[in-house]
TORPAKE-418849 format. One record per residue: x, y, z of N, C-alpha, C in turn; residue number from 1. Coordinates in Angstrom, 3 decimals, decimal comma. Atoms other than C-alpha are relative to their C-alpha. Layout:
<atoms>
n_east: X	n_north: Y	n_up: Z	ca_east: X	ca_north: Y	ca_up: Z	c_east: X	c_north: Y	c_up: Z	pos: NUM
...
</atoms>
This chain:
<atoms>
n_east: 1,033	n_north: -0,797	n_up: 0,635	ca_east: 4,128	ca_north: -10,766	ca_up: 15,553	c_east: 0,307	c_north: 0,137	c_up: -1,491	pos: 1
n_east: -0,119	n_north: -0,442	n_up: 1,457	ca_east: 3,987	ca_north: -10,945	ca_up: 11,552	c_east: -0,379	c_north: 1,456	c_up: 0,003	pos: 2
n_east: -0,460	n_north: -1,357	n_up: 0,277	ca_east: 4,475	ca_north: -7,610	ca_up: 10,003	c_east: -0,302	c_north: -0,182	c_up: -1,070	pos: 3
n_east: -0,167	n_north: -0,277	n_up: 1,148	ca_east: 3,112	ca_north: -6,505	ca_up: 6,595	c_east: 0,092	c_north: 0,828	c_up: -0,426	pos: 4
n_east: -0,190	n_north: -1,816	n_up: 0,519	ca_east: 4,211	ca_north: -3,490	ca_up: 4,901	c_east: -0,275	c_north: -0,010	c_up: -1,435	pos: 5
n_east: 0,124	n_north: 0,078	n_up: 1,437	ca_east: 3,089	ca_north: -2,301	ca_up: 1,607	c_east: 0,692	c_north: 1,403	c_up: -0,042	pos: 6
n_east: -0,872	n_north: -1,013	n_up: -0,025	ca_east: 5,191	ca_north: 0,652	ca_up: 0,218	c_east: -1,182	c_north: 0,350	c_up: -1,934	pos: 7
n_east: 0,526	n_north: -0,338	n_up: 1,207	ca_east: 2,870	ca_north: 2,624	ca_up: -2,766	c_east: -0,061	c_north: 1,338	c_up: 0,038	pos: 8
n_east: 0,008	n_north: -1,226	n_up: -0,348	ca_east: 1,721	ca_north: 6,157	ca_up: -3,535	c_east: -0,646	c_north: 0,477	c_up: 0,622	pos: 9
n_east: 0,953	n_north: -0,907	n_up: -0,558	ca_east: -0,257	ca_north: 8,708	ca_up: -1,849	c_east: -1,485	c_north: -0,868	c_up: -0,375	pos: 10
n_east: 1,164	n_north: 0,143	n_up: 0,076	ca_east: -3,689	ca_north: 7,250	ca_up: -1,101	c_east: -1,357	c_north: 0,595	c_up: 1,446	pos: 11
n_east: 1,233	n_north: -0,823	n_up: -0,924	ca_east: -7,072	ca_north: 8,522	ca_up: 1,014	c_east: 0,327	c_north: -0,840	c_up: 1,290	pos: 12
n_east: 0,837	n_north: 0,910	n_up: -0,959	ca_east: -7,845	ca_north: 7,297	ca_up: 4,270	c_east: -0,818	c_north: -1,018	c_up: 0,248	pos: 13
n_east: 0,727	n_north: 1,378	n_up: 0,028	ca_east: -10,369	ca_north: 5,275	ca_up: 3,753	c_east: 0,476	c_north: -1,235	c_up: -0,542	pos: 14
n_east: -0,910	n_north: 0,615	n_up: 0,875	ca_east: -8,145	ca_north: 3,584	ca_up: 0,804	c_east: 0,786	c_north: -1,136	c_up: 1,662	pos: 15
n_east: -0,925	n_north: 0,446	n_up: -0,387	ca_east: -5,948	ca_north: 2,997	ca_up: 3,562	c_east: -0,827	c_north: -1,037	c_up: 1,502	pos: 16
n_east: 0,985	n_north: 0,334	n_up: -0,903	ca_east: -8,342	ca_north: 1,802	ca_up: 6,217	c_east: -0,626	c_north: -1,565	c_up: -0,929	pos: 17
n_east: 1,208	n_north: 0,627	n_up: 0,936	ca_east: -10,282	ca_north: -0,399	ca_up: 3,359	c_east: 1,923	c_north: -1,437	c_up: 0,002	pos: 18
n_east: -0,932	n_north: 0,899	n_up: 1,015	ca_east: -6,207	ca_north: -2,287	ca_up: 2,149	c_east: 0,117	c_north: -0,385	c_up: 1,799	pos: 19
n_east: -0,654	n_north: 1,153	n_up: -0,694	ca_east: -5,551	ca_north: -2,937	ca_up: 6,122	c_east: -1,241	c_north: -0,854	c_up: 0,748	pos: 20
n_east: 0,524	n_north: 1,101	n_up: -0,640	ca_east: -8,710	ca_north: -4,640	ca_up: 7,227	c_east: -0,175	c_north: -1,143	c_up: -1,193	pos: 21
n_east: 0,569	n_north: 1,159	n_up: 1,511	ca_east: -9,151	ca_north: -6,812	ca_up: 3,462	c_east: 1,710	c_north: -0,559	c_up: 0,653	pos: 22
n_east: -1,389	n_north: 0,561	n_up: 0,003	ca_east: -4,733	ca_north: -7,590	ca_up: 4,330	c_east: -0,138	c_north: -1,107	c_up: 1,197	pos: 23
n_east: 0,533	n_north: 0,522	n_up: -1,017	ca_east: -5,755	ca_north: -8,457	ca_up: 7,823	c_east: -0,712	c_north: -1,451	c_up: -0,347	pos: 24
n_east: 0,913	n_north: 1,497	n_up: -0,026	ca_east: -8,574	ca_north: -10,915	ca_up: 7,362	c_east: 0,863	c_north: -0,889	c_up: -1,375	pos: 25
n_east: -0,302	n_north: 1,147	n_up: 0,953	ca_east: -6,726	ca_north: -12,457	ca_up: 4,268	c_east: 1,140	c_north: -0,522	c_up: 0,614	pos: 26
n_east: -1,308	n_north: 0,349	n_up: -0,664	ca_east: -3,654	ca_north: -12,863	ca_up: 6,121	c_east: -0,138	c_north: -0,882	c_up: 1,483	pos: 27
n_east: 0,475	n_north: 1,046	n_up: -0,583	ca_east: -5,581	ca_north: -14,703	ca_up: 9,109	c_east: -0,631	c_north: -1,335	c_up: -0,654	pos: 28
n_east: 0,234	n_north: 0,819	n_up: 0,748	ca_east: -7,304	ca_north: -16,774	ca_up: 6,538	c_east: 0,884	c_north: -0,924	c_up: -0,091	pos: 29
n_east: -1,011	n_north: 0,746	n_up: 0,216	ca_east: -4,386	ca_north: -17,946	ca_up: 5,297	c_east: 0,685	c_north: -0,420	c_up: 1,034	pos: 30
n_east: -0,691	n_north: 0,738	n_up: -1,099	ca_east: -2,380	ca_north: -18,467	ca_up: 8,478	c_east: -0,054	c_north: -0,587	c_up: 1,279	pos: 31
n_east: 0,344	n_north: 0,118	n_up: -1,545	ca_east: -4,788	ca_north: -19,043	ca_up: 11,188	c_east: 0,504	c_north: 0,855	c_up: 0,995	pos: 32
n_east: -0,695	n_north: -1,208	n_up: -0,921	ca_east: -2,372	ca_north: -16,238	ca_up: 13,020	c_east: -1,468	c_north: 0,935	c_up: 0,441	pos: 33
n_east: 1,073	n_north: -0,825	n_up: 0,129	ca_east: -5,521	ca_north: -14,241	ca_up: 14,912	c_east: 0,504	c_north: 1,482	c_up: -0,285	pos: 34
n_east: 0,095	n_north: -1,178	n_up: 0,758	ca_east: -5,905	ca_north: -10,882	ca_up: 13,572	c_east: 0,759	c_north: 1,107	c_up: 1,105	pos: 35
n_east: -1,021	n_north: -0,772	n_up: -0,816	ca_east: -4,312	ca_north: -8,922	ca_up: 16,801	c_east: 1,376	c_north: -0,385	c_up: 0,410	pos: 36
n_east: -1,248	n_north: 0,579	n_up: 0,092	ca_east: -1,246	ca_north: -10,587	ca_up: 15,886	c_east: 0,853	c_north: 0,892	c_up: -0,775	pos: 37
n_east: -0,070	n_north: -0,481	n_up: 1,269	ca_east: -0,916	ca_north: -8,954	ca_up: 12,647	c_east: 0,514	c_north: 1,835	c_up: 0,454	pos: 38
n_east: -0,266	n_north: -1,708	n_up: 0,077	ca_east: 0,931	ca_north: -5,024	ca_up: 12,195	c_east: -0,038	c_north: 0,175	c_up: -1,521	pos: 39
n_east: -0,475	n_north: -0,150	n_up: 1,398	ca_east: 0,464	ca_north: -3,704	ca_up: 8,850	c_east: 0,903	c_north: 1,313	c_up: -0,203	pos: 40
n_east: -1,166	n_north: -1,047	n_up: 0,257	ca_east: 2,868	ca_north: -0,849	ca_up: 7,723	c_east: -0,606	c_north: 0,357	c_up: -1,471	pos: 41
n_east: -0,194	n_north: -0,486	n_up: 1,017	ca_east: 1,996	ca_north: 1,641	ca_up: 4,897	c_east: 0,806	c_north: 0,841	c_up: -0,067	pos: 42
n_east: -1,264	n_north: -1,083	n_up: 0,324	ca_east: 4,854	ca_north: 3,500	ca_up: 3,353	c_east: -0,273	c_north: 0,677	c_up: -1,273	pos: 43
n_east: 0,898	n_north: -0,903	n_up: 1,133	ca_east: 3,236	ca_north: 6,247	ca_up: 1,255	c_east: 1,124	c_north: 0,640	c_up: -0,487	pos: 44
n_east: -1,318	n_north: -0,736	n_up: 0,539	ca_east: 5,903	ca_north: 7,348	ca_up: -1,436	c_east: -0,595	c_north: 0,971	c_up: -1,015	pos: 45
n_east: 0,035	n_north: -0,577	n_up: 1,481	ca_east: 5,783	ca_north: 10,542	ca_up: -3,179	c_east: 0,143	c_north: -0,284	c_up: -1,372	pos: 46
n_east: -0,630	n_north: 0,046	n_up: 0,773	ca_east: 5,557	ca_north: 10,652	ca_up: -6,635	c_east: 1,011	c_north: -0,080	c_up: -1,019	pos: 47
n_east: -1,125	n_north: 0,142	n_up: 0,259	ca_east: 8,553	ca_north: 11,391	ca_up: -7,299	c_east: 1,093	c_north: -0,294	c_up: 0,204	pos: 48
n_east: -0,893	n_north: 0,936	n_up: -0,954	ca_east: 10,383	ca_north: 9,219	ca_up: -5,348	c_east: -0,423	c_north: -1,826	c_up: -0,765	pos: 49
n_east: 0,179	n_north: 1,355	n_up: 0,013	ca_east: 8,797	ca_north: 6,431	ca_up: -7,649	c_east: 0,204	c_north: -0,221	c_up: -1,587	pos: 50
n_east: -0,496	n_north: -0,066	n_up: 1,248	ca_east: 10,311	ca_north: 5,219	ca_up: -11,202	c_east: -1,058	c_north: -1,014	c_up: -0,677	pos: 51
n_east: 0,502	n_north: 1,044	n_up: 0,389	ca_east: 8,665	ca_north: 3,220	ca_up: -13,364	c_east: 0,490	c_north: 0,046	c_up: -2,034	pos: 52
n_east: -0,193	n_north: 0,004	n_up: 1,579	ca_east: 10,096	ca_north: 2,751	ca_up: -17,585	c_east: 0,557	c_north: 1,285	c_up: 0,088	pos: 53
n_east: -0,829	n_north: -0,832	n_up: -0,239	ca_east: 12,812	ca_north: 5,586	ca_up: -16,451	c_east: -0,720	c_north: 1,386	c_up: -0,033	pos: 54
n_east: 0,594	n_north: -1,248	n_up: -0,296	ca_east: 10,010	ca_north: 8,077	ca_up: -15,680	c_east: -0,496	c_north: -0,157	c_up: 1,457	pos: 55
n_east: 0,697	n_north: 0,136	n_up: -1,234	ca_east: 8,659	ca_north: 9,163	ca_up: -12,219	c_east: -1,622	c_north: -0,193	c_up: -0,001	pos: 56
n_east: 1,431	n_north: 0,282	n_up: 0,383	ca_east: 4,995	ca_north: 8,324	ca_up: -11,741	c_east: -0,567	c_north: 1,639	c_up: 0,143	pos: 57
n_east: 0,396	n_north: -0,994	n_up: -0,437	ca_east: 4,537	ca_north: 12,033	ca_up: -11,142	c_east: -0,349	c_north: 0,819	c_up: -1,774	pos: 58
n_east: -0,387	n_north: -0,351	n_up: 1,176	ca_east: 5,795	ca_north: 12,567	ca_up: -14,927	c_east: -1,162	c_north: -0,755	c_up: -0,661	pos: 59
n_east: 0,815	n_north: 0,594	n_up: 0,781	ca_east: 3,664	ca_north: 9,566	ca_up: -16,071	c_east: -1,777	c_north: 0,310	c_up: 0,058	pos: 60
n_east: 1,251	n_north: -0,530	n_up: -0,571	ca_east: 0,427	ca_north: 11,026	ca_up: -14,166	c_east: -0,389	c_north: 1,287	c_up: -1,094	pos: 61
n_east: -0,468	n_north: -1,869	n_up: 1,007	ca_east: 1,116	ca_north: 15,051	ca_up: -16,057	c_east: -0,367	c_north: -1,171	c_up: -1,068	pos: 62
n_east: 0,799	n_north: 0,585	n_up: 1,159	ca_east: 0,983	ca_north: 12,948	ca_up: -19,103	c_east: -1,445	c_north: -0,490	c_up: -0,416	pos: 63
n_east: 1,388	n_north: 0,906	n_up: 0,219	ca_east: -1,944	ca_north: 10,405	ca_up: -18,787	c_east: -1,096	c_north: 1,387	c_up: 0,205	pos: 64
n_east: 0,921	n_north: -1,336	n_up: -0,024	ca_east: -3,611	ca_north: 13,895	ca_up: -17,854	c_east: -0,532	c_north: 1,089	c_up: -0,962	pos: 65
n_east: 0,195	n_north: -0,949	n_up: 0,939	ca_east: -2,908	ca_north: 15,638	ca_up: -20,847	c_east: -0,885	c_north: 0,056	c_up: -1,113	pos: 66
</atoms>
């Protein structure tokens, strides 16, 4: 059984609903594997659990806000 995991931040439901049937069908596309083959895995990371240019995205968010 392929396995895809994406690891990002906090997103909606639907978001998350919408990234695993578009991962799905592109990932049969590409491998002929049928689609109840496929597990996807999201790993929703707090903010501040995520660095990016030695700031957390939680820090860079507060900013872009200000």
């Amino acid at each position: 059984m392929p396995v895809i995991t994406v690891d990002l931040h906090s997103i909606a439901t639907e978001q998350k609903k919408a990234l695993i049937k578009n991962l799905t069908k592109t990932a049969v596309e590409v491998t002929n594997i049928p689609a109840e083959k496929f597990t996807i895995l999201i790993n929703e990371l707090d903010s501040t659990n995520i660095g990016i240019g030695g700031l957390t995205l939680a820090e860079i968010k507060a900013a872009q806000a200000r």
